[in-house]
C-alpha positions as CSV (number, residue, x, y, z in Angstrom):
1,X,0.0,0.0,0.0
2,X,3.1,2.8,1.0
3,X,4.6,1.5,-2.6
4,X,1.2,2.2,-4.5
5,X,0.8,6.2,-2.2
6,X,4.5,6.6,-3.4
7,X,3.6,5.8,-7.2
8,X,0.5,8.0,-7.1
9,X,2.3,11.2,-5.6
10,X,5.0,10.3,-8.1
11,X,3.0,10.8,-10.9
12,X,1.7,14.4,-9.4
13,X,4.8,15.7,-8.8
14,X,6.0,15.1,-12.5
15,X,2.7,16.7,-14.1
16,X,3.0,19.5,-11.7
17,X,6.7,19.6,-12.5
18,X,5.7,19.3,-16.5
19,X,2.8,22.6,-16.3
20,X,5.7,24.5,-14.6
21,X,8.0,23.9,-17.5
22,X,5.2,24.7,-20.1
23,X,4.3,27.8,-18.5
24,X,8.2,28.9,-18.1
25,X,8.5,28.2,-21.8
26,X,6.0,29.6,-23.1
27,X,6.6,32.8,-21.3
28,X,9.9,32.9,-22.8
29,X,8.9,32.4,-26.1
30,X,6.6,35.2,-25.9
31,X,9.4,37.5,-24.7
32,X,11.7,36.3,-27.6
33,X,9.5,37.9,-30.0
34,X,9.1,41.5,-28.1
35,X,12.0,42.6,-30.9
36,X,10.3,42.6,-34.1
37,X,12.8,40.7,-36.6
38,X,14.1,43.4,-39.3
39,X,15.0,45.5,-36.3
40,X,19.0,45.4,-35.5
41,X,18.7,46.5,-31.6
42,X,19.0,43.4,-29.3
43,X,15.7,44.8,-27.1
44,X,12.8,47.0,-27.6
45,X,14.8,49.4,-24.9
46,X,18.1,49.7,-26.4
47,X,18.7,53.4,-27.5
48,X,19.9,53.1,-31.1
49,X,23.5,54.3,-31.6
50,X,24.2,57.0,-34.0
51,X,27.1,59.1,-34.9
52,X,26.9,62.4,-37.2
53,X,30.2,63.2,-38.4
54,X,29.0,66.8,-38.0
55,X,26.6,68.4,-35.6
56,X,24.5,70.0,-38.0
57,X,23.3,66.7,-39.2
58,X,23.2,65.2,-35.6
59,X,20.9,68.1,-34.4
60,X,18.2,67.0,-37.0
61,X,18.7,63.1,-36.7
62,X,18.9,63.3,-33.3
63,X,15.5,65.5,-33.2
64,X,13.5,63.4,-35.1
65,X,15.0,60.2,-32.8
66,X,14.1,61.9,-30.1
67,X,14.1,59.8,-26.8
68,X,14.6,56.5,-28.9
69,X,17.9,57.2,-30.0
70,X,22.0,58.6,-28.5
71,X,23.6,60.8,-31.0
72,X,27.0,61.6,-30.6
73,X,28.6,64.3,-33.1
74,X,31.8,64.5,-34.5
75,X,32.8,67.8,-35.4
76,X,31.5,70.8,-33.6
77,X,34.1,72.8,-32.1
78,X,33.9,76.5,-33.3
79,X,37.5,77.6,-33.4
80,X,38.6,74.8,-36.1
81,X,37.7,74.4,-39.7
82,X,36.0,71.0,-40.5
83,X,37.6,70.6,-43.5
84,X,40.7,70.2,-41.7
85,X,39.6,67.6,-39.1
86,X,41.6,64.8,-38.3
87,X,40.0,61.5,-36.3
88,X,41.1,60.1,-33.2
89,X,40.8,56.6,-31.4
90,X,37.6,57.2,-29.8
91,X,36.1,58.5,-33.0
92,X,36.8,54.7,-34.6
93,X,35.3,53.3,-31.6
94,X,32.3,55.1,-32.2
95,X,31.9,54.6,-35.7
96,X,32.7,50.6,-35.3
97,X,29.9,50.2,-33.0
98,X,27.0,52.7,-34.2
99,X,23.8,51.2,-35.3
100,X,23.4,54.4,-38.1
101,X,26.3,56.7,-39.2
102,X,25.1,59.8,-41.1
103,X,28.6,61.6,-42.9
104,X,28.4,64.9,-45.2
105,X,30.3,63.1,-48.2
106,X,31.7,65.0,-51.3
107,X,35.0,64.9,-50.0
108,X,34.1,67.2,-47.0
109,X,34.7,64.8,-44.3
110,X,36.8,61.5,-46.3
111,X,38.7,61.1,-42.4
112,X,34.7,59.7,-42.0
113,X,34.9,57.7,-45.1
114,X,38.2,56.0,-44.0
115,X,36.5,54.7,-40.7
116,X,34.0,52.9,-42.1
117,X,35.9,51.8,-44.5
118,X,37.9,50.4,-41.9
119,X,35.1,48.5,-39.7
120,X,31.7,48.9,-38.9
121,X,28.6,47.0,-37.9
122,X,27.6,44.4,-40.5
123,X,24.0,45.6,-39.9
124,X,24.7,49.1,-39.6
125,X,23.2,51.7,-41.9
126,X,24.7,54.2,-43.7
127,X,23.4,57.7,-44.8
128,X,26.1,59.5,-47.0
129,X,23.8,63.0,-47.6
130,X,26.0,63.3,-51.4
131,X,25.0,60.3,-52.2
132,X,21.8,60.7,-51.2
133,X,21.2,63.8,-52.9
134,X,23.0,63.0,-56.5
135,X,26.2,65.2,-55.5
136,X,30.1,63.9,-55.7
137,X,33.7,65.6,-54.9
138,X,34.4,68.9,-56.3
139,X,30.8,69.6,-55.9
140,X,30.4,72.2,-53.0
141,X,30.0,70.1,-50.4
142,X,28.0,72.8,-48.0
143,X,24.7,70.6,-48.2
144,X,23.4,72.1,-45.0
145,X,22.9,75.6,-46.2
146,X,20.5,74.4,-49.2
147,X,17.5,74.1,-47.3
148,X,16.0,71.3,-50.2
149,X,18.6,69.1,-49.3
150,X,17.7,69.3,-45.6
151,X,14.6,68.5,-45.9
152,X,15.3,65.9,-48.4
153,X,18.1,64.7,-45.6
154,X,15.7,64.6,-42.8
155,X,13.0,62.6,-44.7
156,X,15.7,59.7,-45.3
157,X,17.1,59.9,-42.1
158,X,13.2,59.4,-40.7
159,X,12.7,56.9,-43.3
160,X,16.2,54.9,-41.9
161,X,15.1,55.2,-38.1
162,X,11.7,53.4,-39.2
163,X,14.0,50.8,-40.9
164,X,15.9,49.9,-37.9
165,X,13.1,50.8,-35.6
166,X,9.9,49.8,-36.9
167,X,8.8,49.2,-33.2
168,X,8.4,52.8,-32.7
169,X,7.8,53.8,-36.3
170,X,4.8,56.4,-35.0
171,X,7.0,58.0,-32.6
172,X,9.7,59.1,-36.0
173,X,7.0,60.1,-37.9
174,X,5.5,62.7,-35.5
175,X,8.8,63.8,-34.4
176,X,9.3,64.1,-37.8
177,X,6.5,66.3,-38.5
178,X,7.3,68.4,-35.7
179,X,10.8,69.2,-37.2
180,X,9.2,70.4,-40.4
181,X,6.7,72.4,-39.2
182,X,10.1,74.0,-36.7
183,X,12.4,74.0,-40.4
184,X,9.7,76.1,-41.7
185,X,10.4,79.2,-39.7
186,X,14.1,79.6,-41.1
187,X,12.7,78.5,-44.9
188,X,9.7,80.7,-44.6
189,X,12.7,83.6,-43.6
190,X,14.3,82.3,-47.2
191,X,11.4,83.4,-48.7
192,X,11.1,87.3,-47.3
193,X,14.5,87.9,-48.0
194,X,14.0,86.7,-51.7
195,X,10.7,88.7,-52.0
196,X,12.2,91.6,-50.1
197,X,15.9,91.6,-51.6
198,X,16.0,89.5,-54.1
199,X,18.5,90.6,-57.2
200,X,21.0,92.5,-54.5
201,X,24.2,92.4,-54.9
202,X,26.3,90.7,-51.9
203,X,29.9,88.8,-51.8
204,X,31.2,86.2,-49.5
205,X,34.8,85.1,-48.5
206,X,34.1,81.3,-49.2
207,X,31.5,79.1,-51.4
208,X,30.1,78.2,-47.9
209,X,27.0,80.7,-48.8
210,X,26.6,79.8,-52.4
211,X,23.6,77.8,-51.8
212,X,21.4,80.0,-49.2
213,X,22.4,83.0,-51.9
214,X,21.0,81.2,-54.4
215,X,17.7,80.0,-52.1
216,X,17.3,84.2,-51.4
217,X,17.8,85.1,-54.8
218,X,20.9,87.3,-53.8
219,X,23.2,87.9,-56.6
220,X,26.5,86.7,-55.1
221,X,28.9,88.3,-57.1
222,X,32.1,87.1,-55.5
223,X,34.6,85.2,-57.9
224,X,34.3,81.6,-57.8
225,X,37.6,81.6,-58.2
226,X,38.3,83.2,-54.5
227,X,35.5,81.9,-52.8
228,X,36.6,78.2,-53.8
229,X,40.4,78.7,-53.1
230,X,39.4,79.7,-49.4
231,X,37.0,77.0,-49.4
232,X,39.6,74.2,-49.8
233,X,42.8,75.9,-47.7
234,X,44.4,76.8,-50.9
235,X,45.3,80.7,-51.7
236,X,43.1,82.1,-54.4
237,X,44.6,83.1,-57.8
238,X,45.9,86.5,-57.9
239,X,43.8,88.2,-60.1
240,X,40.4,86.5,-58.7
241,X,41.7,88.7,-55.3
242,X,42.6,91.8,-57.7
243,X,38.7,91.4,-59.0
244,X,36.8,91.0,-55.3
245,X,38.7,94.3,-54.3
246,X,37.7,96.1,-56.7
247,X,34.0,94.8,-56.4
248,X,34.0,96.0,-52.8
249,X,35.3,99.5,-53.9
250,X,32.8,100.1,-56.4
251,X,30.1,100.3,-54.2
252,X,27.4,98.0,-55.7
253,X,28.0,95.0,-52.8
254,X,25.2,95.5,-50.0
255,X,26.6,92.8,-47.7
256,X,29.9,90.8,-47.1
257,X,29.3,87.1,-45.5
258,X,32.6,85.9,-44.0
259,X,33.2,82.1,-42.7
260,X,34.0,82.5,-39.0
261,X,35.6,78.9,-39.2
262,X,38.0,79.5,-42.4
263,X,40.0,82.8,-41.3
264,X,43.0,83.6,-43.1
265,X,45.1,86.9,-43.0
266,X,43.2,87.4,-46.9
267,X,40.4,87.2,-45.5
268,X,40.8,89.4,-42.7
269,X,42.0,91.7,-45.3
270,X,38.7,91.7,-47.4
271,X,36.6,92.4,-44.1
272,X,38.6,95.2,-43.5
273,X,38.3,96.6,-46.8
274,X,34.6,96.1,-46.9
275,X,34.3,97.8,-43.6
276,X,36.2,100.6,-44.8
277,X,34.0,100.9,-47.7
278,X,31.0,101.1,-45.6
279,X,29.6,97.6,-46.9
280,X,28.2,95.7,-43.5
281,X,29.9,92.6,-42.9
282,X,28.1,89.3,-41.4
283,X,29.6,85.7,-39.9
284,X,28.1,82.7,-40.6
285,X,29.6,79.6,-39.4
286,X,30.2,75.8,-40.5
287,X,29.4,73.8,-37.7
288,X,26.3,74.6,-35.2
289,X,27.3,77.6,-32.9
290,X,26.8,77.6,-30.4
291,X,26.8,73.8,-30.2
292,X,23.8,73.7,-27.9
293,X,20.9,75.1,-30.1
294,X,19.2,73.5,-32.4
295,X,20.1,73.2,-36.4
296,X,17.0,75.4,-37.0
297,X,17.7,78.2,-34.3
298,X,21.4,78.2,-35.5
299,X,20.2,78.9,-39.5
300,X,17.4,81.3,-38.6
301,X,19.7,83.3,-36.2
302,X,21.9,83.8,-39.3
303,X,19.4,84.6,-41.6
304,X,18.2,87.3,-39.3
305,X,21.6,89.2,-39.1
306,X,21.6,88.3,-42.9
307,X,18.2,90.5,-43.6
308,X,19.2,93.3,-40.9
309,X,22.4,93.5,-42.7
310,X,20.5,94.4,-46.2
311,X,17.8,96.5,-44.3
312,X,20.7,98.5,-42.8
313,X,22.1,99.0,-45.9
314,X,19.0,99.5,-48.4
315,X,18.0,102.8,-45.5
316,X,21.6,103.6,-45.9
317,X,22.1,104.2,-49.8
């Protein structure tokens, strides 16, 4: 009778034992499918990982990521010129372990091109804005300050946090929303300055401004020549400086825009003569400044002293 009790309990035990190991099962099958599968983050609360080689592009990427996503950019300090950046140790480490990398391309920023090309994620994506936009090397490589290939930017880059993230696809598409309806403040301040100014005359020290000239309609006058010299750390041809002298002297240039990042005793040389003549003279800068603002903020700012600049001298003449 005690062997028959023992059998009986036995056989209890061994179904309880059983629904315990069905229940603990099935739980964890249910939690191994939280993830959904095209996604390359290892849990639905991993931040995803990105690096912007520069911080104009990591203030939009980083605003339409919003709490989803860690954003560390590369290049922002304001006392050194971009184009002459050189990567470091930690800068590798971040690129070889980012889930999305977003670089300028066009030759502005190759010391980015040499780090992926020397190890990233297998999984990790990609988002060269030249590339992107049809654009190569000896292009100007200022992308930031043509305000259709930010918005053209920040849709892929929206697009690209879906692809990785899919989980929290809603949460990129609102925040990307937002951003455009905030990007339409300094493009709707485009706009006045083209219906306002448009057809004014105005020079710049480097082909950093070419493309917002062209989005206001200014007529940038400036010789290529110059502009694109100073632009790539190279001394401008003789007579292009001979010609933007005697542009500023003749009195028909409303506004000088100098790069506060690229300043060389030439160009120190044509801001004085512009001052001299009169001629107001406005910075603008490559990188975010300061660093803590947002892309938007940074571009309107600029366009504000921009259109002061011509209302100061239009009331002036």
């Amino acid at each position: 009778m005690k062997s028959k009790t023992y059998v009986a309990i036995g056989g209890i035990t061994f179904f309880i034992i059983m629904a315990i190991f069905i229940i603990v099962a099935g739980c964890t099958q249910s939690n191994s499918v939280a993830t959904p599968p095209n996604s390359i983050l290892n849990n639905t609360t991993q931040k995803i990982q990105i690096v912007a080689a520069e911080n104009f592009w990591g203030s939009l990427v980083s605003q339409i990521g919003g709490t989803h996503v860690q954003v560390l950019s590369i290049v922002s300090d304001p006392n050194a010129d971009p184009h002459e950046y050189e990567s470091n140790t930690a800068n590798a480490r971040a690129f070889a372990t980012a889930d999305y990398i977003v670089v300028n391309g066009a030759g502005y920023d190759e010391w980015a091109d040499k780090l992926i090309g020397a190890g990233i994620k297998p999984n990790a994506k990609v988002l060269n804005v030249a590339n992107l936009i049809g654009q190569q090397n000896g292009d100007n490589p200022h992308f930031w300050y043509n305000p259709d290939y930010v918005n053209e930017t920040t849709k892929q880059m929206e697009l690209d946090l879906i692809s990785i993230d899919p989980s929290n696809a809603k949460d990129y598409e609102q925040n990307y929303a937002n951003l455009q309806v905030s990007l339409s403040q300094y493009q709707n301040r485009i706009g006045e300055i083209k219906q306002q100014f448009g057809g004014t005359k105005v020079a710049a020290t480097e082909s950093i401004f070419e493309y917002l000239a062209n989005a206001t309609g200014l007529d940038l006058v400036s010789p290529p020549a110059f502009t694109h010299a100073v632009a790539e750390g190279n001394d401008p041809p003789a007579d292009s400086v001979v010609q933007f002298e005697t542009q500023l002297q003749s009195d028909n240039v409303s506004v000088l825009v100098y790069n506060q990042q690229t300043v060389t005793p030439l160009t120190d040389n044509i801001k004085k003569l512009a001052s001299e003549q009169g001629i107001p003279v406005i910075g603008i800068t490559e990188t975010i400044q300061p660093p803590d603002v947002s892309f938007q903020d940074w571009m309107n700012a600029e366009l504000i002293s921009l259109q002061n600049a011509l209302n100061a001298k239009s009331l002036g003449s």
